[in-house]
MIKOLNU-192612 format. One record per residue (C-alpha): residue in three letters; x, y, z. Coordinates in steps of 0.25 Angstrom, whole numbers, plus 5000, padded with zeros to 4 digits. Layout:
! residues N
AlaXYZ;...
! end
This chain:
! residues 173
Unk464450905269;Unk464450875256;Unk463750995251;Unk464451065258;Unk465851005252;Unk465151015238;Unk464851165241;Unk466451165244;Unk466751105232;Unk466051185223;Unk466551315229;Unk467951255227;Unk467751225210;Unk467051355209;Unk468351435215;Unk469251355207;Unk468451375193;Unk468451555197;Unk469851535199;Unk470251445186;Unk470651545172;Unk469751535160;Unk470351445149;Unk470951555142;Unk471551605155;Unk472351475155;Unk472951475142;Unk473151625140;Unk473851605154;Unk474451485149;Unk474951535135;Unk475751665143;Unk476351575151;Unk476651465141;Unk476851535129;Unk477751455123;Unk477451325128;Unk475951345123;Unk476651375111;Unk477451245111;Unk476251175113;Unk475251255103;Unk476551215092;Unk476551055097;Unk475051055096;Unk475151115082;Unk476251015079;Unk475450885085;Unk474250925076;Unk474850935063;Unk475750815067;Unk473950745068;Unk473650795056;Unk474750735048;Unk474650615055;Unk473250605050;Unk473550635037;Unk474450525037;Unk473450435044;Unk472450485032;Unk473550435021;Unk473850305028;Unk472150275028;Unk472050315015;Unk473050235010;Unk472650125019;Unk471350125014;Unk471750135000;Unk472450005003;Unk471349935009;Unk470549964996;Unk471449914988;Unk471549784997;Unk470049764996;Unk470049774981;Unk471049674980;Unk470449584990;Unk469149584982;Unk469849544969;Unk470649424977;Unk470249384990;Unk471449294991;Unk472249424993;Unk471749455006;Unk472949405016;Unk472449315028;Unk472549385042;Unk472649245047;Unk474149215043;Unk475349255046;Unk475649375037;Unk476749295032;Unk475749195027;Unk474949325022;Unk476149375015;Unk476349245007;Unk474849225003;Unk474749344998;Unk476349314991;Unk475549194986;Unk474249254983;Unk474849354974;Unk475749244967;Unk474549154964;Unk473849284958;Unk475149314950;Unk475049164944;Unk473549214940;Unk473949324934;Unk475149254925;Unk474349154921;Unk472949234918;Unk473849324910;Unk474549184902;Unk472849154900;Unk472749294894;Unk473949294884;Unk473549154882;Unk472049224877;Unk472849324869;Unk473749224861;Unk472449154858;Unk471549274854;Unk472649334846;Unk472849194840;Unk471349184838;Unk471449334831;Unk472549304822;Unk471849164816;Unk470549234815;Unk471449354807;Unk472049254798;Unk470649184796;Unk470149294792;Unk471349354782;Unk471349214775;Unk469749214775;Unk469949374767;Unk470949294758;Unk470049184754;Unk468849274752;Unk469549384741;Unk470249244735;Unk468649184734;Unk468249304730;Unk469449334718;Unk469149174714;Unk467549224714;Unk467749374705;Unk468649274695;Unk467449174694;Unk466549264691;Unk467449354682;Unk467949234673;Unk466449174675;Unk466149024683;Unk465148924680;Unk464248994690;Unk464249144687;Unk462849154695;Unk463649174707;Unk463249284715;Unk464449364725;Unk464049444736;Unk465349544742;Unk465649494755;Unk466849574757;Unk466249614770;Unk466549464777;Unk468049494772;Unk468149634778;Unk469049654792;Unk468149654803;
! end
């Protein structure tokens, strides 16, 4: 019996696939028939692609822009790893540490910056004293030097004495 149902069976499938259209039957069948409503449907299906491509294009941006962020975010962490919020607060507690965090690193920043001018007053102090030094230094040695031409010019006791041009030592540097 059951060969003989199978047999039936197969007889059935065959005569319904003979009666069946090709493919193209069905949609040049369909397109006649439907002609407007396939063309409803070509113009939604045009619509929902470009609607897919923008929406990837603005998927696109947002990662980008995400992960432009995320860069940005690590370089900071590695520069301070006290900027990197605590997931387990609250995100108020999160909002004030990091209110704090960035307060404390202001502090740092005004008082590294009152070391530096404090460094600059003293170079430029240091500059100045070294300047003058150096001026009254280049004022002594031409009055030496005047009081040393009139000794020999006018004669002294020793008259044996040898002067060499240093004129170098006196020079700007």
């Amino acid at each position: 019996m059951s060969s003989d149902n199978y047999q039936e069976d197969i007889e059935t499938l065959n005569a319904a696939t003979t009666n069946q259209k090709p493919r193209q039957e069905i949609i040049a069948g369909f397109q006649k028939g439907n002609n407007g409503y396939f063309r409803e449907l070509q113009a939604e299906n045009k619509d929902l692609r470009l609607a897919l491509e923008d929406y990837q294009k603005a998927l696109e941006q947002i990662m980008s822009k995400y992960r432009q962020q995320t860069a940005y975010f690590l370089k900071q962490t590695k520069k301070n790893y006290t900027a990197i919020p605590s997931s387990k607060c609250c995100p108020e507690y999160n909002q004030c540490k990091c209110v704090d965090i960035i307060g404390s690193q202001a502090e740092k920043i005004t008082e590294m910056a009152a070391v530096m001018r404090t460094a600059a007053e003293i170079d430029e102090e240091s500059e100045m004293k070294y300047v003058e030094t150096l001026g009254r230094l280049k004022e002594e040695n031409i009055g030496l030097r005047e009081i040393l031409d009139m000794a020999n010019k006018y004669g002294s006791p020793k008259s044996e004495t040898v002067v060499e041009s240093k004129t170098v030592q006196t020079e700007e540097m």
